[in-house]
C-alpha positions as CSV (number, residue, x, y, z in Angstrom):
1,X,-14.3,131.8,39.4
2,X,-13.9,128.4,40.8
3,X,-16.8,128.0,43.2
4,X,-20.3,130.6,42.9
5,X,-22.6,129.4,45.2
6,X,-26.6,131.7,44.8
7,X,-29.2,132.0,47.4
8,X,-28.2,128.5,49.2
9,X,-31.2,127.6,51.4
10,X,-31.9,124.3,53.7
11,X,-34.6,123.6,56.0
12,X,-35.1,121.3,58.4
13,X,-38.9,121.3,59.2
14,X,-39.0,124.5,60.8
15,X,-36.4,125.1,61.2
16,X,-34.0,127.3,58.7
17,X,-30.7,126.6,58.9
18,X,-29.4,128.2,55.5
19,X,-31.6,131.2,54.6
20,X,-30.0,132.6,51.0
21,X,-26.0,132.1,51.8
22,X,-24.1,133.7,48.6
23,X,-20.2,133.3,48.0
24,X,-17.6,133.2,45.4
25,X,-14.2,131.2,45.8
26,X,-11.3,132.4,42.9
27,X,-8.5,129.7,42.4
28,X,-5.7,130.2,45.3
29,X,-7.8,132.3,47.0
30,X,-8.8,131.3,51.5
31,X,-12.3,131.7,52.0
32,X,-13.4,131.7,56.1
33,X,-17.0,130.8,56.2
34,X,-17.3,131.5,60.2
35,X,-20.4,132.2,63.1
36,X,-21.6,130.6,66.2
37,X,-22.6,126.8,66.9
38,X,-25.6,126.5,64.8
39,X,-25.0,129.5,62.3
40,X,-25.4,127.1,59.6
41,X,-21.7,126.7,58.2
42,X,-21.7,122.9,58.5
43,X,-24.9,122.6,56.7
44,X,-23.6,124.7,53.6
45,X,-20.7,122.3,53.9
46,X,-23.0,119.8,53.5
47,X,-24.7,121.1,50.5
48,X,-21.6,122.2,48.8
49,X,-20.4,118.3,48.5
50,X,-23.3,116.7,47.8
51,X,-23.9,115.2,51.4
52,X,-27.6,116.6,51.6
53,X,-29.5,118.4,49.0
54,X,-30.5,122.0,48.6
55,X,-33.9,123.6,49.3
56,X,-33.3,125.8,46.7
57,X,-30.1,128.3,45.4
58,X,-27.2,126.8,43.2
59,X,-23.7,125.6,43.1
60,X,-21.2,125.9,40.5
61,X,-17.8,124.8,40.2
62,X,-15.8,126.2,37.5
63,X,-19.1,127.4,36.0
64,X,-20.7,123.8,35.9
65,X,-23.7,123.5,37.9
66,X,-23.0,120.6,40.6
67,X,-26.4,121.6,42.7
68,X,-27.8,118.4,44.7
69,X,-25.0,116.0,42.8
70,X,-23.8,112.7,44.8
71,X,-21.0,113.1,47.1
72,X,-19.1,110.7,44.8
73,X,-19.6,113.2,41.7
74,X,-18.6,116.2,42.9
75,X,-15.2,114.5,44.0
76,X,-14.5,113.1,40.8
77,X,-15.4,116.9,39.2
78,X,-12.4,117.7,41.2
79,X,-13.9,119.1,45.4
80,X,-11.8,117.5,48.1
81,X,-12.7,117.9,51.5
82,X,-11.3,117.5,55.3
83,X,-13.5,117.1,58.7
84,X,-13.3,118.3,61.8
85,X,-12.3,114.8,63.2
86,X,-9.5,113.2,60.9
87,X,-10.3,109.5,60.3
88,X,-7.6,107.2,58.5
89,X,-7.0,103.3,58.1
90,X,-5.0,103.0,61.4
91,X,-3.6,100.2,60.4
92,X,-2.7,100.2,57.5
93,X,-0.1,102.7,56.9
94,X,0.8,106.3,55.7
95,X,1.4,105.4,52.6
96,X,-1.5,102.8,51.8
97,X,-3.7,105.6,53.1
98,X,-3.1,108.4,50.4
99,X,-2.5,105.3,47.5
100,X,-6.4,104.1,48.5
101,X,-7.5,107.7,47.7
102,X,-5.7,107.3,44.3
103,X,-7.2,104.5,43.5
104,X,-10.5,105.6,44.0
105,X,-9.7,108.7,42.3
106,X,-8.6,106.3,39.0
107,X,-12.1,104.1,39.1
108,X,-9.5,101.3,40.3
109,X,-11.3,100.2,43.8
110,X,-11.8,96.5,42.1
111,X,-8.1,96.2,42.1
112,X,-8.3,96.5,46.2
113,X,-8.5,92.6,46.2
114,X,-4.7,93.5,45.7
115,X,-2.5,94.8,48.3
116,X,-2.4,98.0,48.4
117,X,1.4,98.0,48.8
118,X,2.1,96.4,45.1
119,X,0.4,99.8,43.5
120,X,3.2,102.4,42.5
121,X,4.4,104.5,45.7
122,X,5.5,107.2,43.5
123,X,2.7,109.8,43.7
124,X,1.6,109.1,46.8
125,X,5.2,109.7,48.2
126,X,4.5,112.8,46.1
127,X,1.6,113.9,47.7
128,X,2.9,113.6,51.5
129,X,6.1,115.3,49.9
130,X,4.1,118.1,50.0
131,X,2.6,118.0,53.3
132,X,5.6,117.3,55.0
133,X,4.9,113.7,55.6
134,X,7.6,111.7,53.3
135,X,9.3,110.6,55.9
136,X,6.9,109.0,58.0
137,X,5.1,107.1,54.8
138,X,5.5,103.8,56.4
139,X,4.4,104.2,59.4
140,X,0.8,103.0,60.5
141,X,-1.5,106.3,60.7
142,X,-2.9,104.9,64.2
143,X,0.6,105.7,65.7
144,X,0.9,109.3,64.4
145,X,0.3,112.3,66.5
146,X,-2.9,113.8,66.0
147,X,-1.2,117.0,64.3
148,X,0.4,114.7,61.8
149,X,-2.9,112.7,61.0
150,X,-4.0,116.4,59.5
151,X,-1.3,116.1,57.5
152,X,-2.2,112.9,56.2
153,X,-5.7,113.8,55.6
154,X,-4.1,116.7,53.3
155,X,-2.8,114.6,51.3
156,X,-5.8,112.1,50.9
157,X,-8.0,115.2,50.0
158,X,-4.8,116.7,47.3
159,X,-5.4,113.0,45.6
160,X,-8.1,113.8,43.1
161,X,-5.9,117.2,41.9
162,X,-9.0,119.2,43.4
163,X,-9.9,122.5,41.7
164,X,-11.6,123.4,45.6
165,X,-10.9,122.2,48.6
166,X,-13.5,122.1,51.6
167,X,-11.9,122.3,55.2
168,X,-14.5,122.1,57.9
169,X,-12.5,123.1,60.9
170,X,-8.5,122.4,59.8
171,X,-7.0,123.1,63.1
172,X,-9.6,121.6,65.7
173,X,-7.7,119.4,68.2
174,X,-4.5,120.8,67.6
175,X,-2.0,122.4,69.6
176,X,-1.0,126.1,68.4
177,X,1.8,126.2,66.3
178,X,0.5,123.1,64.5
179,X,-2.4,125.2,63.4
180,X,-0.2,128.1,62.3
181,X,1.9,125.5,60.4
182,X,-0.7,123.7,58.6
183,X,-2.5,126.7,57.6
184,X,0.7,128.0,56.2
185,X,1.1,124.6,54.5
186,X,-2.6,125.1,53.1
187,X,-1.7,128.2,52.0
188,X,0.9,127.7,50.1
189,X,-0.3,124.6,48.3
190,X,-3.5,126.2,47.3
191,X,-1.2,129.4,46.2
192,X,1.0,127.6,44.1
193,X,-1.9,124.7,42.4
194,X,-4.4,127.6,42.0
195,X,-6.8,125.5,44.5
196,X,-9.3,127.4,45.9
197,X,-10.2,126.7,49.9
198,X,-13.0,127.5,51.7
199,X,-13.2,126.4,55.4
200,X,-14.7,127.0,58.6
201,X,-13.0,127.7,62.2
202,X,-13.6,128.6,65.3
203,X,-10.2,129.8,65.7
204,X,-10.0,133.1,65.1
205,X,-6.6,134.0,65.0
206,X,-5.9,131.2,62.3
207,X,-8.9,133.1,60.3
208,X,-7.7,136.3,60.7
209,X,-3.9,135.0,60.0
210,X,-5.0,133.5,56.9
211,X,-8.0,134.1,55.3
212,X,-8.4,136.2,52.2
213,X,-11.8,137.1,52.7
214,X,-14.7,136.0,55.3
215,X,-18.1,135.6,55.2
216,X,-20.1,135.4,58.8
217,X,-23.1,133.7,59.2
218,X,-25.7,134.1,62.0
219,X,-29.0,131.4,62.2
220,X,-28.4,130.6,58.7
221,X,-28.2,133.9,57.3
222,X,-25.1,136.2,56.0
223,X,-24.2,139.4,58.0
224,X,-21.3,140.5,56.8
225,X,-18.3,139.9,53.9
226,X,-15.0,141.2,53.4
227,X,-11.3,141.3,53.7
228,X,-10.2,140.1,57.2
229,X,-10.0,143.7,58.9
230,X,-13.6,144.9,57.9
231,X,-14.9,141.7,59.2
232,X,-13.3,142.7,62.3
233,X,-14.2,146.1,63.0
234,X,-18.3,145.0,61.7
235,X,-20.6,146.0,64.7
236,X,-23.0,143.0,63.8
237,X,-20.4,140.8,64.2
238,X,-18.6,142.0,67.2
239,X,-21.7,141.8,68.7
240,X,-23.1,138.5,67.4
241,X,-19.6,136.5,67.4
242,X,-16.4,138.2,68.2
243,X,-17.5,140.0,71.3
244,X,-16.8,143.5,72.8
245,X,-13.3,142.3,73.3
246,X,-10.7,139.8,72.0
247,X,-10.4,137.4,69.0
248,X,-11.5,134.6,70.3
249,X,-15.0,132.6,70.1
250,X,-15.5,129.3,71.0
């Protein structure tokens, strides 16, 4: 199992924003983590990467506990990670972009008194290859359409080979076939490299689409698990999230 997270809980003063959230992530497999503003689902994001520290529960990746490691850490241990607003070097280029993640990903940084531009294109060009975005390596990420930037921000977070990838909110900001496209890109990649993805939406037709499994959280505490269609058809959830009628929750 790639990622086994116990009894995750976070408080802040009194307020409980995690109360004992439990998941497993299996190499290639889509996890949704999903719920209302405030559920909690940016918060175990949080945790799972280091960002803030657990109150108590664990984290495991690949069966080694990560629990309350630095950010910087659990990247190298192989956890990349995407946010809900893409940011990039805008000027510098596509390219550059994904080759400054590789450097950092090689304990290289001190070489950045160097341009960027002398170190070996060849995996980077590799690595937009994938995500569709060869062809546009030169130009400077603060021209690209905001669809492409995910792209981009793919690739950066494929740079340290990650074993699981954290995707808070993939498709936000994009029009609807771009979101069908990159979570089709997503998974496909993490099908074929055994990553495992866990990420949270508000889109419910790209979770239902594309998720193997869900897990719904409401104030901090899980309500229900399961493949896409039980999820669905929960009462709790209906009532809590999905509504009486329709996919959609905003």
């Amino acid at each position: 199992m790639t990622l086994e997270v116990e009894n995750l809980k976070k408080s802040f003063g009194g307020v409980h924003a995690v109360q004992g959230v439990s998941l497993r992530v299996a190499a290639g497999e889509l996890l949704a983590l999903i719920g209302p503003n405030g559920a909690g689902k940016s918060t175990c994001f949080n945790m799972l990467n280091g960002q803030l520290r657990p109150d108590g529960g664990s984290v495991r990746l690949k069966g080694r506990d990560i629990t309350g490691m630095a950010p910087r850490r659990i990247w190298r241990l192989g956890v990349g990670r995407t946010f809900q607003i893409t940011a990039t070097f805008g000027s510098m280029s596509v390219v550059e972009n994904v080759q400054m993640a590789l450097l950092s990903h090689r304990r290289r940084l001190f070489d950045l008194w160097r341009p960027v531009a002398k170190e070996d294109p060849a995996e980077a060009l590799a690595l937009l290859g994938r995500v569709g975005m060869a062809g546009q390596a030169a130009r400077p990420c603060g021209v690209l359409a905001y669809g492409d930037l995910k792209r981009v921000e793919l690739a950066i977070a494929l740079a340290n080979s990650p074993a699981l990838l954290l995707m808070d909110e993939p498709t936000a900001g994009m029009a609807p076939a771009e979101r069908v496209a990159l979570m089709e890109l997503t998974a496909r990649i993490a099908r074929d490299s055994g990553i495992a993805v866990l990420f949270t939406e508000h889109d419910m037709d790209v979770v239902f689409a594309h998720a193997d499994r869900i897990v719904v959280l409401d104030r901090g505490i899980p309500i229900a698990e399961g493949l896409p269609a039980q999820v669905r058809a929960d009462p709790r959830v209906r009532e809590v999230y999905l509504g009486t009628g329709g996919t959609h929750a905003h």
